[in-house]
VEXDREN-2710 file (C-alpha; in Angstrom, 1 decimal):
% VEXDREN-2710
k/r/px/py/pz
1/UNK/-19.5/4.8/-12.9
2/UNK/-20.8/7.8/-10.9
3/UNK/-20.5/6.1/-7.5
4/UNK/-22.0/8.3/-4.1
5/UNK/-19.2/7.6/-2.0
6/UNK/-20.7/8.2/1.7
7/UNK/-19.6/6.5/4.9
8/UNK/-22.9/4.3/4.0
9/UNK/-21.6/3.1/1.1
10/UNK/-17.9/2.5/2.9
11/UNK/-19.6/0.5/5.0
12/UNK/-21.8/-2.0/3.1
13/UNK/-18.8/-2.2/0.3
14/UNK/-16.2/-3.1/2.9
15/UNK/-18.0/-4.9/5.3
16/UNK/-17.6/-3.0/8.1
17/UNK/-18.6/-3.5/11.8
18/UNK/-18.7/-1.6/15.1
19/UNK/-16.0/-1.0/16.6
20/UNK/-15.1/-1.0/21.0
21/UNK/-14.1/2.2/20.9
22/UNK/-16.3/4.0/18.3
23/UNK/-16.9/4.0/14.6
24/UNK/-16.7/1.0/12.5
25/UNK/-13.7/-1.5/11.0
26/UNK/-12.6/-4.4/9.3
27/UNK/-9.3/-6.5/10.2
28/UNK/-7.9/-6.6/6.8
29/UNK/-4.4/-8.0/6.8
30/UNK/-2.6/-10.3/9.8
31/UNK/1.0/-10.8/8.9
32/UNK/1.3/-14.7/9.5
33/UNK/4.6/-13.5/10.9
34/UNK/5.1/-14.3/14.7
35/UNK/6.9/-12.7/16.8
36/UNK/8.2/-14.0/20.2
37/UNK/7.4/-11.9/23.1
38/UNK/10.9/-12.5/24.7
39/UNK/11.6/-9.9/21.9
40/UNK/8.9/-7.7/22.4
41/UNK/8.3/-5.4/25.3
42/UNK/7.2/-5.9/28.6
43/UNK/3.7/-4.1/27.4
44/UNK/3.2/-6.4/25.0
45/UNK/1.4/-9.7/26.7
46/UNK/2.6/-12.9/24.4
47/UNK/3.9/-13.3/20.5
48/UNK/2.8/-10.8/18.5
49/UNK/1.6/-10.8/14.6
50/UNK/4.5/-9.2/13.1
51/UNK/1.9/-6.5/11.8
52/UNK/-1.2/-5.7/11.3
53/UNK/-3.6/-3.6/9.6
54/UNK/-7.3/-2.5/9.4
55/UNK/-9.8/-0.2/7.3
56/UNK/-11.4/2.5/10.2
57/UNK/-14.8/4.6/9.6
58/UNK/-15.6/7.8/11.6
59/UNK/-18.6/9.7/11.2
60/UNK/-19.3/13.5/12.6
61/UNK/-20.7/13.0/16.2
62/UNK/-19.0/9.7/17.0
63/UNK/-15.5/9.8/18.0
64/UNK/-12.9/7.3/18.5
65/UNK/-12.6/7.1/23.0
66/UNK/-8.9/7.2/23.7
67/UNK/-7.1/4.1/24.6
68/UNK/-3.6/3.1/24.2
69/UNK/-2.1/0.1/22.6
70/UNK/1.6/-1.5/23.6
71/UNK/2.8/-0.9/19.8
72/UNK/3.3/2.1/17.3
73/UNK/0.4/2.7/15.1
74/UNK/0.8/4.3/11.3
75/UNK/-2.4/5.9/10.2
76/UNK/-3.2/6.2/5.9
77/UNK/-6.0/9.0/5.1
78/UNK/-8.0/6.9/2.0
79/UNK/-11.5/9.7/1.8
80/UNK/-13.9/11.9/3.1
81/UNK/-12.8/15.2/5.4
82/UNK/-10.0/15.3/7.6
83/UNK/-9.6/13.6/10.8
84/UNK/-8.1/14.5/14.0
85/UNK/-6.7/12.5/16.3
86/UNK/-5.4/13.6/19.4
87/UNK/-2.1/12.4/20.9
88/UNK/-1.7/12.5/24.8
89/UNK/2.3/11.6/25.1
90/UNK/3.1/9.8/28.6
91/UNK/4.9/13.1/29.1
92/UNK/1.6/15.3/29.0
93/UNK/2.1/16.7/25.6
94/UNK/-0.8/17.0/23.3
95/UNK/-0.5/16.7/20.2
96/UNK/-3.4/17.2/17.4
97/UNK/-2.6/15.5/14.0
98/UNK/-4.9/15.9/11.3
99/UNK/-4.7/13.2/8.9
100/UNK/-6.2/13.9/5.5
101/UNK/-4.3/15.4/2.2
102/UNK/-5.0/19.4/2.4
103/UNK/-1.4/19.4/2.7
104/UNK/-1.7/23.3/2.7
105/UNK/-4.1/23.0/5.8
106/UNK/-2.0/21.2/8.3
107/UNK/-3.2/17.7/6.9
108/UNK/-1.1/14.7/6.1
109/UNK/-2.2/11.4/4.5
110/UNK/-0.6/9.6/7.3
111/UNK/0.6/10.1/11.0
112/UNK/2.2/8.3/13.4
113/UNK/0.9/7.3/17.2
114/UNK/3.9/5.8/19.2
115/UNK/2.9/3.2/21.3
116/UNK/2.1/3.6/24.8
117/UNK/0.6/7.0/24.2
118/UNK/-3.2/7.6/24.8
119/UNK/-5.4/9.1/21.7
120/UNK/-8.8/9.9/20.6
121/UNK/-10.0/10.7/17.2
122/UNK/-13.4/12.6/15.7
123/UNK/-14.5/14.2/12.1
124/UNK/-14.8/18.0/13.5
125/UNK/-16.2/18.5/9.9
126/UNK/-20.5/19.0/10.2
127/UNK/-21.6/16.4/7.9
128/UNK/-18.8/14.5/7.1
129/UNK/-16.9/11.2/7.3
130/UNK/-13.0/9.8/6.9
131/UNK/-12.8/6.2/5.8
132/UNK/-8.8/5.7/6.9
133/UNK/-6.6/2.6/7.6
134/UNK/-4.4/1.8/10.4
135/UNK/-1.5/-0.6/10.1
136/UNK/0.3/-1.6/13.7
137/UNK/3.2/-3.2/14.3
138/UNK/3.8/-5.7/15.8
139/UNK/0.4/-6.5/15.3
140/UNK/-2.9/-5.4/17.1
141/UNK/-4.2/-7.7/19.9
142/UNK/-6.8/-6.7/22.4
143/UNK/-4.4/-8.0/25.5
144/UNK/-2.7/-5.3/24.6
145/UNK/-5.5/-2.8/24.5
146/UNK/-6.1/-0.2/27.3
147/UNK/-9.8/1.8/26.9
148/UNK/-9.5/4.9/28.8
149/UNK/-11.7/6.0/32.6
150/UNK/-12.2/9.4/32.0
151/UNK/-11.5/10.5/35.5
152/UNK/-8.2/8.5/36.0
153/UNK/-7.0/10.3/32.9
154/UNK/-8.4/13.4/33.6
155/UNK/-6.7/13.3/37.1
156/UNK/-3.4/12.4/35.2
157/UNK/-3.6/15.4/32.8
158/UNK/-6.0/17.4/34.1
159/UNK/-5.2/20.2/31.4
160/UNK/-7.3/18.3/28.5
161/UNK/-9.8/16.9/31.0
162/UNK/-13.1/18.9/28.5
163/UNK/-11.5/17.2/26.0
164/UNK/-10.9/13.2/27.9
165/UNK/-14.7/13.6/29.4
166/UNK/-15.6/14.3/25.5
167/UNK/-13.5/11.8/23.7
168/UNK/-14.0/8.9/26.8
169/UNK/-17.2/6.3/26.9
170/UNK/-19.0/5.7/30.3
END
């Protein structure tokens, strides 16, 4: 079967939908594993899905705006060009992963965000697309989901603030 494989096609064949903070998803696995929140930490607003995990779509000129979530989140490269997602850590530093496989080029087929730091993802690549997955844990849930103000995280790290007033929705 010579298949195009486009974000187009991603799309239709996984059924996927806009996403809040850019791009397009599908939830694709909820662990029917609860956790209590008297384990959990004080970010995390109620029992928690042990984990879960969805398919993400990015194409060149949209971006992902940065937000935070209250757990870790493990990203896994699947096609298209690299992706870079930027890492602001609570202590200021920036880091830029780029999740894809050019091993050679920096890229990895999967990164790690650790939970409570603010990030931001685009396809730099003219053109192009990166179908990816993301698997948190414990699981994903909106209460526990923090879209970023450009100027109150621009005031907090005004280094990357060309980069937040880029990456940030009005």
């Amino acid at each position: 079967m010579n298949t195009q494989y486009n974000a187009k096609y991603w799309k239709e064949k996984l059924e996927l939908t806009s996403h809040v903070e850019g791009g397009a998803f599908k939830e694709v696995y909820r662990s029917a594993l609860m956790l209590p929140q008297n384990i959990l930490t004080d970010e995390h607003k109620g029992d928690r899905n042990a984990s879960t995990g969805i398919y993400f779509l990015l194409e060149y000129g949209e971006f992902s705006a940065f937000h935070r979530i209250a757990s870790d989140e493990l990203w896994h490269f699947y096609d298209g060009q690299a992706l870079t997602v930027y890492e602001i850590k609570e202590s200021g530093e920036l880091i830029k992963h780029l999740l894809g496989k050019n091993i050679d080029a920096g890229e990895r087929p999967q990164i790690v965000i650790e939970a409570g730091s603010w990030f931001g993802s685009r396809v730099e690549v003219e053109g192009g697309y990166t179908l990816c997955g993301c698997t948190v844990s414990p699981g994903f849930d909106f209460a526990d989901f923090e879209l970023a103000k450009a100027e109150e995280l621009a005031e907090k790290y005004p280094l990357y603030k060309d980069l937040i007033k880029n990456m940030t929705h009005p």
